[in-house]
C-alpha positions, -999 to +999 in steps of 0.1 A: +688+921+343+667+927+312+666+897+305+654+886+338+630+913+341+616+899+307+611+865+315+596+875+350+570+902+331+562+872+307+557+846+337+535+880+351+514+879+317+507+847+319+499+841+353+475+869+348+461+855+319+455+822+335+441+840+364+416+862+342+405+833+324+392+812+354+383+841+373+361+860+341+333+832+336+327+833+380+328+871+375+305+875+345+281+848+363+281+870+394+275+900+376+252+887+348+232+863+373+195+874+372+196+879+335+205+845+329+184+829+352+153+849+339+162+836+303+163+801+315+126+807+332+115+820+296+134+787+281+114+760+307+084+775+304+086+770+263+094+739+272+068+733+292+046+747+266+060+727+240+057+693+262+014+703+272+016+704+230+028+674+226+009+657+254-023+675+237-013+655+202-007+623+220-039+619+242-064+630+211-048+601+192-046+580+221-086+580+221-088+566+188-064+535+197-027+546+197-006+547+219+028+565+229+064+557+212+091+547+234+113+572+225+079+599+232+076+585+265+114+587+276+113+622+268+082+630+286+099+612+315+135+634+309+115+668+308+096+657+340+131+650+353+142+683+341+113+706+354+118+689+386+154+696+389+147+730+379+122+733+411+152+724+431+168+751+417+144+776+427+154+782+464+190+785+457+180+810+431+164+828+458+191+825+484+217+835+458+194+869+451+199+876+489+240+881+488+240+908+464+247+934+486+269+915+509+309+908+511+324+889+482+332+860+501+294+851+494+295+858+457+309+815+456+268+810+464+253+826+435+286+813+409+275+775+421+238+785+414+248+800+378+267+767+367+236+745+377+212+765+356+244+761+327+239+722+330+199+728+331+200+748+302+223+727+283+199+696+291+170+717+277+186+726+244+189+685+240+150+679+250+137+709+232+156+698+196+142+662+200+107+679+214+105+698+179+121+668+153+088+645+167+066+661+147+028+656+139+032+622+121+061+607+146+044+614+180+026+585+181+028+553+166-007+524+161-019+511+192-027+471+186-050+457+217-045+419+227-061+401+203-080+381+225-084+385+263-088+355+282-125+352+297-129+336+332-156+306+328-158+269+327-140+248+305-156+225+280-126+200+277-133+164+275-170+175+270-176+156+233-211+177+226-198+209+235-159+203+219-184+194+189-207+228+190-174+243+195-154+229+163-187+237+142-181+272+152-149+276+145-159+262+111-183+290+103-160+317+115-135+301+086-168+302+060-162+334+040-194+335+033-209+341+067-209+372+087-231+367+109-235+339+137-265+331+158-259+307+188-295+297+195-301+278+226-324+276+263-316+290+292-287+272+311-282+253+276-243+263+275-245+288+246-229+311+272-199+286+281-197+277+245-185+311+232-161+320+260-142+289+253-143+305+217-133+338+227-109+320+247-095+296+219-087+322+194-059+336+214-038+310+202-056+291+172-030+282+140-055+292+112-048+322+094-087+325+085-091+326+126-066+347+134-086+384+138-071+417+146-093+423+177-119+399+194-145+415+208-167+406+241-197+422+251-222+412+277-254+425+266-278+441+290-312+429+300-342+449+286-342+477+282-312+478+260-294+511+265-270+512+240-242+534+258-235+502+281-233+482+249-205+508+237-187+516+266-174+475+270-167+476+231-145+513+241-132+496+273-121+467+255-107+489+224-091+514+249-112+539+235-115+567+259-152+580+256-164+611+270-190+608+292-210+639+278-203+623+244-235+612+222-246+581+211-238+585+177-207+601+188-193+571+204-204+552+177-186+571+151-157+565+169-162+534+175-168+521+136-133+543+127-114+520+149-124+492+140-124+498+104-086+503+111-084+470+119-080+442+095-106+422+108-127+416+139-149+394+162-173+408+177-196+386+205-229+395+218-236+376+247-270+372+253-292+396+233-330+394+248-341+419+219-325+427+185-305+453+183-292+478+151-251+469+153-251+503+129-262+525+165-236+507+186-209+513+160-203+481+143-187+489+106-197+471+076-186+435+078-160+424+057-154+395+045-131+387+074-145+401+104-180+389+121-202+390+147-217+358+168-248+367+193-262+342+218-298+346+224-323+324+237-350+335+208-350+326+172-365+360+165-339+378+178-319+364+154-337+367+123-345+405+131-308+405+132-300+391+098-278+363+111-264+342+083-269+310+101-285+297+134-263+271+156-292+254+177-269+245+211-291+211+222-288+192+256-267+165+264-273+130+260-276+109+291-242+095+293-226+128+290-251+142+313-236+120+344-202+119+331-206+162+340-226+152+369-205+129+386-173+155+380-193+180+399-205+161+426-174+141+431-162+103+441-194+103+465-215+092+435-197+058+434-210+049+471-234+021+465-263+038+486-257+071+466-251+058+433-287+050+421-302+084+436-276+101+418-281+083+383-316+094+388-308+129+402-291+139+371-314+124+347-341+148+366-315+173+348-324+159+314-291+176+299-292+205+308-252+218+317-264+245+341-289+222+361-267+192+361-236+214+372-255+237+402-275+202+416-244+185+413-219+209+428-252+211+455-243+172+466-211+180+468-197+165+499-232+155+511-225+114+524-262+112+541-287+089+520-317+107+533-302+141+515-302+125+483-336+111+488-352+145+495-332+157+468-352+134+444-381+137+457-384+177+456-370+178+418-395+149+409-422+176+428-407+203+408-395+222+436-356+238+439-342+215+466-320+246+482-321+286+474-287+276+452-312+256+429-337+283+428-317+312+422-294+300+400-314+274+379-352+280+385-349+321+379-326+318+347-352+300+330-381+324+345-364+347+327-373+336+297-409+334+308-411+368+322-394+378+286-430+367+268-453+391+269-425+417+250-416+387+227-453+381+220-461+396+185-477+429+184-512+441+162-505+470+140-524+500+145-546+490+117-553+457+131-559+475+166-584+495+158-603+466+139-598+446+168-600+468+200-627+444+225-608+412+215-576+399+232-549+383+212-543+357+240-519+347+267-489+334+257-481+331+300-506+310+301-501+289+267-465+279+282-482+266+319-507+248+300-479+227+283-465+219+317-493+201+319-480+172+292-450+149+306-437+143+272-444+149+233-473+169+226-496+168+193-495+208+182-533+204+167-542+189+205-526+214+224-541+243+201-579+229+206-576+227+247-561+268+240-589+271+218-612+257+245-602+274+275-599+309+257-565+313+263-558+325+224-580+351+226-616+361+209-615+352+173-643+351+146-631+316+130-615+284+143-590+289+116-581+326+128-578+307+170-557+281+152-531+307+132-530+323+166-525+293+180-492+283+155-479+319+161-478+312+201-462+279+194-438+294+175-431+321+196-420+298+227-401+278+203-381+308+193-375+316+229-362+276+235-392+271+260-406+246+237-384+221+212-398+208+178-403+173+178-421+146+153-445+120+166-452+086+147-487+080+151-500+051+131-488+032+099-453+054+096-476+083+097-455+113+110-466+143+125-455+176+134-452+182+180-437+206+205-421+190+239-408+205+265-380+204+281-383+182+317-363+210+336-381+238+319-414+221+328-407+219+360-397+255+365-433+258+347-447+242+373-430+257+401-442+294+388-481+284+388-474+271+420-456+297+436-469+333+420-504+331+420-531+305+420-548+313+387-530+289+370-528+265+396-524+229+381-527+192+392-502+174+378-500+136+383-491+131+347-468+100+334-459+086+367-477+052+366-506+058+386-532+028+384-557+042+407-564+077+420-580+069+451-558+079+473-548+111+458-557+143+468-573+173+445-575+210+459-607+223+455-597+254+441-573+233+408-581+246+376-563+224+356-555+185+361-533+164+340-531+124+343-517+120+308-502+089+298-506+067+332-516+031+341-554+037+356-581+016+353-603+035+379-614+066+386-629+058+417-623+079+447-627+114+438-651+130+464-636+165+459-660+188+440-638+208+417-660+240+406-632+259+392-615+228+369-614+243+335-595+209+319-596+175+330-563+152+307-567+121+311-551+108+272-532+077+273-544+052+304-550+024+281-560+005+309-591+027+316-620+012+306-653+022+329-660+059+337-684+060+370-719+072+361-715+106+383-680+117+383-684+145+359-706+162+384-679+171+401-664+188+371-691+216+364-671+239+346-653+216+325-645+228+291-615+205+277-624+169+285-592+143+265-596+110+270-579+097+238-563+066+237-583+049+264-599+015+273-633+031+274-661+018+255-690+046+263-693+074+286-716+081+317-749+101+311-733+129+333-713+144+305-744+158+294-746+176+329-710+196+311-728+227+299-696+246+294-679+221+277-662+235+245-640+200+238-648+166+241-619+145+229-618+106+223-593+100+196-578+061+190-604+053+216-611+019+200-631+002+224-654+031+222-691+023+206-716+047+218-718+079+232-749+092+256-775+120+247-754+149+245-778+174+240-770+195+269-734+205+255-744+235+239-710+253+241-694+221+224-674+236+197-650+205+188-663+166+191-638+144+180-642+110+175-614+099+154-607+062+148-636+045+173-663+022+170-691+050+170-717+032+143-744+063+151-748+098+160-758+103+197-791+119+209-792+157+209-762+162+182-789+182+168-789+211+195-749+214+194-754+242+167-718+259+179-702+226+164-670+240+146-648+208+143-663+172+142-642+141+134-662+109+131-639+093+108-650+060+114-658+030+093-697+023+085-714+046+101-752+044+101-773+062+083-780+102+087-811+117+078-819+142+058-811+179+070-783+168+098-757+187+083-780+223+084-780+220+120-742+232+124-743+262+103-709+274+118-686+242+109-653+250+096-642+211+095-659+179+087-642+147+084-670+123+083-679+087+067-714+089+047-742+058+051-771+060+028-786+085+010-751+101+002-763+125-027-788+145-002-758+143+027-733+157-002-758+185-013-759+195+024-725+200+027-719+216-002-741+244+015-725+251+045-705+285+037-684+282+067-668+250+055-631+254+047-617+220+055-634+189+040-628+149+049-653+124+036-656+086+022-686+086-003-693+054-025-695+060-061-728+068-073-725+105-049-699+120-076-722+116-109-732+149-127-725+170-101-714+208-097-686+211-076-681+249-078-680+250-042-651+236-034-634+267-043-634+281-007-624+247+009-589+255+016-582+216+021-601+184+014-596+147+008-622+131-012-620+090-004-644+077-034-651+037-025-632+014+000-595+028-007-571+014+014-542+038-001-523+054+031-525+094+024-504+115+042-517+139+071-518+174+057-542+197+069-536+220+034-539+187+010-564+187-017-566+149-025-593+128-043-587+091-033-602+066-058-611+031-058-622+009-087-623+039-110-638+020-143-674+035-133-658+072-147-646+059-182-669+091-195-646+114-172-672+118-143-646+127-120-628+154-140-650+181-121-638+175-093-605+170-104-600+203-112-599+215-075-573+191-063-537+189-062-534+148-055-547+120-070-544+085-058-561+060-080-564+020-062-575-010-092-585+016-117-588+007-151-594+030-186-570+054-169-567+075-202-606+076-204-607+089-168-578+120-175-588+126-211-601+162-228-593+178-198-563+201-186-562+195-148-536+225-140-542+219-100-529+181-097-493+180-086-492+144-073-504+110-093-499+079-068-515+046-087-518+017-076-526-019-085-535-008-124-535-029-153-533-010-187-522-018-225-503+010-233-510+003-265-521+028-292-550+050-281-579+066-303-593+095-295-578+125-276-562+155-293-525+146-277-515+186-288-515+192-247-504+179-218-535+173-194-514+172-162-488+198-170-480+205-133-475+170-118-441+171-099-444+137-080-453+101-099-457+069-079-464+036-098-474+002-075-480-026-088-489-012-127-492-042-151-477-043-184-454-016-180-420-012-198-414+022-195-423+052-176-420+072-214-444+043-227-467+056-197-463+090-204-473+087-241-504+065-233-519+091-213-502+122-234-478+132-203-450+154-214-433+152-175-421+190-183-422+196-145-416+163-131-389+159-100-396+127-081-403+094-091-413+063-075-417+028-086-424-004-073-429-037-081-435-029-117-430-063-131-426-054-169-402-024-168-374-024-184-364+013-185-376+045-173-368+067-200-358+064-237-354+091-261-383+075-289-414+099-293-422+132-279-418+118-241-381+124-233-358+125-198-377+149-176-351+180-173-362+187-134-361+155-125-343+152-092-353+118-072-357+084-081-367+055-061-370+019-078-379-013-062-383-046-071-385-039-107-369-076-115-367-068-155-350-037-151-324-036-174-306+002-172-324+037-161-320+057-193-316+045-230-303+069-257-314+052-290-283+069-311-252+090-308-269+117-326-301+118-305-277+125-276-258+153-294-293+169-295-295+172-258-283+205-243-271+206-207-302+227-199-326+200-209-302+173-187-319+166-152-299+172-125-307+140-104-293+144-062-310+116-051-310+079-059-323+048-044-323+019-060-337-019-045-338-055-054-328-048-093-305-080-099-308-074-142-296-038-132-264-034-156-258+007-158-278+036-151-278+045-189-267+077-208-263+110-204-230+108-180-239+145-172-271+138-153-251+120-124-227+153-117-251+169-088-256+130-072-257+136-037-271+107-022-269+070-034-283+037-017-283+006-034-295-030-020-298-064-036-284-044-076-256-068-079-256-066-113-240-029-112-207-034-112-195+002-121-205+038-117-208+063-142-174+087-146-190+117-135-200+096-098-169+082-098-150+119-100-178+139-081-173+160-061-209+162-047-214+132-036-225+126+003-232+095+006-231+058-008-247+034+007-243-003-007-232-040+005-192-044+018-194-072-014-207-049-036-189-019-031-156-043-029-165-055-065-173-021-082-146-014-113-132+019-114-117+037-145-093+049-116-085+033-082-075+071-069-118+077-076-121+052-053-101+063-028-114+100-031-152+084-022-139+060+006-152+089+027-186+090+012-194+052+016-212+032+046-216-004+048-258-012+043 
């Protein structure tokens, strides 16, 4: 019974245990319920206190360019969870409150409630561990941006010119030694399209040099720049979050520490109208990896920004310009009607991408003839054919015009209050006068008709008009409204022009013709007109241009024009009779061009002109007299270049506000005594002399306005003279006798220009001499004679010609000095007798110290240029030489002995980079030192079959450009190595 009561108390025990333990944890919840809940609160609420932390950490970093781990934001994301789940909880809390006071039955409510808020809690001890093992350096973790985003725009593929630009780019972003890019280009050019296909490119280029950390696009503003808009794309871009009470210098403190945490960096300003300081946007020192490109339409802009290098983006030719056309426009173009008015539609476009693209994409679908036709015709009239045109083409490029007057250049205070009645000129109005010109314009031409029609301003001095005049020019070049170009004009005579651009000069047009009439303009120029009679002139035109036409008449013109200011009518060759009255209907005339005309005189009413200030008649050669001009008393500039004018016109004497006059004509008849002290305010004379020379030359010499000087005096006019005035000419060209050498144009040149020089054995000429910085000497004999006991530090040029000397020994002359120790340029024509240039330069005591071209021609004696005898040795700056037909010459440079050359130091060795070299068949080596070929550059060779190797140091250069010689020749050439040969395949084109 024990026993049984034993076992059943033990069973009892057990069960009770049991019992207690399951029942215990549901009593102690019930009992100890708000107590546990109310720690739980306290333990969310640090955990919400320690997530806000966190966040607080993470979203200060996240401004400067990081962003969140993974593992940060899945626990942001599981504490979210958790607070929300614990929200849940919150009315079961409160219905679990409400039962304790009621039966027990109900108690079940608030146990469930107490094992949710275990799990919670459990949940929280997890998060809150992790939460506090982040720690500061842990939280967040670098935050790299795209390297490149992809930028929406047109592509340039299968464009050759703009692939090209864009190759060249991508090779200056790989030069280490350039930082900073300009992209330089008109408006609608494509500098725009050109860098987004850069920007573009770089997202997936292969070169290590290319591949940046972070590019950078910014459209810049329009003026005025505000730099915050500038910031906030480079923050937008960088994910920079900037506050929008934050400074300037705030955001750009920020923004220089990010990207200084970058290894490198592009940065692209897209069309900058006015220079702006990259240190107030933000932009860090560059490195040698990162840079910067801008696109502006103005050179000035970049310069003021210190770019490294300019890329000039340039129009396309006229293949590629229909090749983009006809993609635009579509098959139509091929439709035989269509096809010529397109071909001529997009050569209206004259390369320009955004023209050629808008007009085209404007045809688009358009299968009616007479649309293309009116087309034509309202381009040819420079009008926008549709709003499209207008607003897309036509205002881009006004733009730049309206840009101007802030891009003009500004008078400092000084200068302001020096020069407070006088206007610096209209640089508006400068850029619709050249609309007036259908193709390359002469920059002295264009400045004169400014000059005349007081568009530059007031100034004291042609010279200060003309300065103006350059810094205008300049200024619409920088802001691509007007291209540099070069003009040949006679005798492979080159000169400096502007054009502009056919588009650009129609949108020129179009503004003086549709925002205001004061610079309304007739413009019938280059568009083969042969008569003008049926054409008709407003009344009210101030300006009328029929440059460069076919007419032979100006009959027809019944229209009194009272407000025509310039009258162009250059270039109708054909024109050859002006009628007797048509300038009366021109009473305010003041520019008046007709240059390269048929016309052999004028009609007696150009005297009726009293406000003429210009009366141009250049290559006029027809022309033999002009009328009285007496009555043209605001004539400032008479130009009768290159005519048949044998006399001075009636009433030149009362034109006393002459400040140009240009009778550089052959023979002109005498002029009397006192002519010159009429025009006390001329500033440049270019003028052939009759009789009485001496008196003419005394005249001159007194005019204190003179700064320019052009004359051809015979021989007798330069003896014992005092020629102390020429120190204020700041350019002159003395022709002594009948000189037929060619000088070069140069409006700074100080040249004397002699012929038949044996008359100045004594050294008549040496006063002179001493004021100029060229000499050119045609059939002159006693040269030595003519140079000697004189030191003429000024002359920098020596051209001779046609010479015969001994260059034997010489008596007389110290020879301690060197008498031209400046000279820089020799040319030798036709000099008899010579064997070497040294022999020349010891006959006349030269020491070549600053010699660095050299020219010689059919120099039938020489043998050598240099050899090491006497105290006339290789020139050490020498650094071009041209030879041709020289038919004796046997090498270039002769070392007499291996010990002379071991005296030569590499700092006396010229560093020759160019070398030309004609018709030399005896032509065996270029001579000794090797050394002197290691900077070649550039050499040409024709007819020097006789050369049949090149010195090592060509043949291992590795500055070598170019090599220009005969297939045969260059086929025969030895080489010490055939591997030199191959490494200057590259180098060499066929002659």
């Amino acid at each position: 019974m024990e026993i049984l009561f034993n076992a059943v108390g033990g069973f009892v025990v057990e069960v009770g245990k049991f019992v207690s333990k399951c029942i215990y944890p549901k009593i102690e919840n019930i009992i100890r319920f708000s107590s546990k809940i109310e720690n739980l609160r306290t333990e969310m609420e640090e955990l919400t206190a320690l997530r806000d932390d966190i966040k607080r950490k993470v979203e200060k970093v996240e401004g400067e360019g990081y962003k969140r781990k993974p593992d940060v934001i899945k626990w942001f994301e599981d504490v979210q969870k958790l607070k929300n789940e614990w929200e849940v909880m919150q009315e079961h809390i409160a219905a679990a409150k409400t039962l304790v006071y009621k039966c027990c039955p109900k108690c079940s409510r608030r146990s469930e409630v107490s094992t949710q808020a275990k799990n919670i809690w459990v949940q929280f001890c997890k998060l809150k561990e992790v939460g506090e093992n982040f720690g500061s350096n842990l939280v967040v973790e670098n935050y790299r941006v795209e390297k490149a985003e992809h930028i929406l725009g047109p592509s340039i593929k299968g464009q050759l010119t703009a692939t090209r630009n864009l190759n060249k780019l991508l090779r200056l972003l790989e030069d280490d030694e350039v930082s900073t890019i300009g992209v330089l280009g008109t408006g609608g050019v494509g500098k725009t399209t050109l860098v987004k296909n850069l920007n573009n490119e770089l997202k997936n280029v292969p070169s290590s040099k290319l591949s940046f950390g972070v590019v950078v696009w910014v459209t810049v503003p329009r003026p005025p720049i505000v730099i915050r808009k500038i910031q906030e794309q480079i923050a937008s871009r960088l994910k920079l979050q900037v506050d929008n009470e934050a400074s300037v210098e705030n955001i750009a403190s920020k923004i220089c520490e990010r990207l200084e945490k970058e290894t490198s960096f592009l940065l692209i300003l897209d069309d900058i109208w006015e220079p702006i300081k990259l240190d107030d946007v933000g932009v860090p020192q560059l490195s040698a990896r990162s840079k910067v490109i801008i696109t502006s339409r103005f050179l000035s802009v970049c310069n003021q920004m210190n770019t490294d290098v300019e890329m000039k983006v340039y129009t396309l030719d006229e293949d590629e310009s229909w090749q983009l056309f006809a993609q635009n426009v579509g098959d139509i173009v091929n439709q035989e009607q269509i096809h010529p008015l397109a071909k001529e539609i997009a050569r209206e476009c004259d390369g320009l991408p955004l023209a050629i693209i808008v007009i085209g994409s404007s045809m688009r679908g358009k299968t009616k003839v007479e649309l293309w036709e009116d087309a034509l015709k309202s381009l040819r009239m420079s009008e926008p054919h549709n709003k499209d045109v207008e607003k897309k083409v036509y205002t881009v490029i006004k733009w730049s015009f309206d840009s101007l007057e802030s891009q003009d250049i500004e008078l400092s205070s000084e200068q302001r209050r020096k020069h407070v009645n006088k206007k610096r000129g209209d640089i508006q109005s400068c850029f619709l006068y050249c609309s007036l010109y259908p193709a390359a314009i002469l920059i002295d031409d264009l400045i004169h008709c400014w000059w005349a029609e007081e568009i530059l301003g007031e100034h004291d001095t042609y010279e200060e008009a003309y300065n103006r005049g350059i810094t205008l020019i300049e200024s619409l070049k920088d802001a691509c409204l007007l291209e540099a170009d070069k003009m040949e004009i006679e005798r492979r005579q080159v000169v400096d022009c502007v054009k502009m651009h056919d588009v650009v000069r129609d949108v020129a047009r179009w503004i003086a013709s549709t925002f205001g009439d004061e610079h309304t303009s007739g413009f019938l120029a280059g568009i083969g007109l042969t008569e003008i009679s049926h054409i008709k002139i407003s009344a009210s035109v101030k300006r009328i241009s029929f440059i460069s036409n076919k007419i032979a008449c100006l009959r027809g013109i019944t229209t009194k024009c009272p407000k025509t200011t310039s009258l162009l009518l250059q270039g109708n060759e054909p024109l050859e009779k002006i009628p007797q009255e048509f300038f009366l209907a021109f009473p305010a005339l003041r520019v008046l061009n007709l240059s390269q005309t048929g016309i052999e005189t004028l009609p007696s009413s150009i005297n009726s002109l009293c406000q003429l200030r210009a009366l141009i008649l250049q290559n006029c050669y027809w022309f033999k007299e002009l009328p009285p001009i007496g009555n043209l008393h605001s004539l400032q500039l008479l130009d009768c270049d290159k005519t048949f004018v044998r006399r001075l016109p009636k009433g030149m004497d009362n034109l006393t506000n002459l400040r140009l006059l240009n009778m550089s004509v052959a023979n002109m008849k005498s002029i009397r005594k006192g002519f010159f002290l009429n025009f006390p305010s001329i500033e440049m004379l270019n003028l052939s002399f009759g009789s009485d020379e001496a008196t003419s030359f005394d005249e001159i010499s007194s005019l204190q306005n003179l700064t320019r000087l052009s004359i051809r005096v015979d021989s007798s006019s330069c003896l014992n003279r005092d020629y102390t005035w020429m120190t204020r000419l700041k350019g002159f060209h003395i022709k002594v006798g009948e000189t037929s050498i060619q000088v070069p144009y140069n409006k700074s040149i100080r040249a004397i220009n002699v012929y038949k020089c044996e008359m100045f054995s004594n050294g008549e000429l040496s006063g002179m001499l001493q004021f100029a910085s060229d000499l050119y000497l045609h059939e002159c004999t006693g040269l030595r004679k003519l140079i000697a006991y004189n030191t003429f530090n000024g002359l920098k040029l020596l051209k001779i010609e046609h010479c015969s000397c001994s260059f034997g020994p010489v008596e007389g002359g110290s020879g301690q000095f060197d008498p031209l120790p400046n000279l820089e340029y020799l040319d030798l024509y036709l000099v008899k007798n010579l064997e070497s240039v040294s022999n020349f330069g010891q006959y006349l005591g030269l020491r070549f110290s600053k010699l660095r071209q050299l020219n010689i021609s059919y120099c039938e004696s020489l043998t050598c240029l240099f050899n090491d005898r006497g105290a006339c040795s290789i020139p050490k700056h020498l650094e071009e030489i041209t030879i041709n037909n020289c038919l004796e010459l046997v090498e270039l440079f002769v070392q007499c002995s291996s010990s002379d050359q071991a005296t030569i130091v590499n700092s006396e060795i010229p560093r020759v980079w160019k070398l030309k070299l004609y018709n030399l068949p005896e032509l065996g080596t270029l001579g000794e030192p090797q050394r002197m070929w290691e900077h070649l550059e550039e050499l040409k060779l024709s007819y020097c079959d006789g050369l049949r190797k090149l010195p090592f140091s060509i043949q291992t250069s590795k500055n070598i450009k170019v090599i220009r010689g005969s297939s045969e020749w260059w086929s025969q050439l030895e080489w010490d190595d055939e591997n030199f040969k191959s490494n200057l395949e590259h180098c060499y084109k066929e002659w």
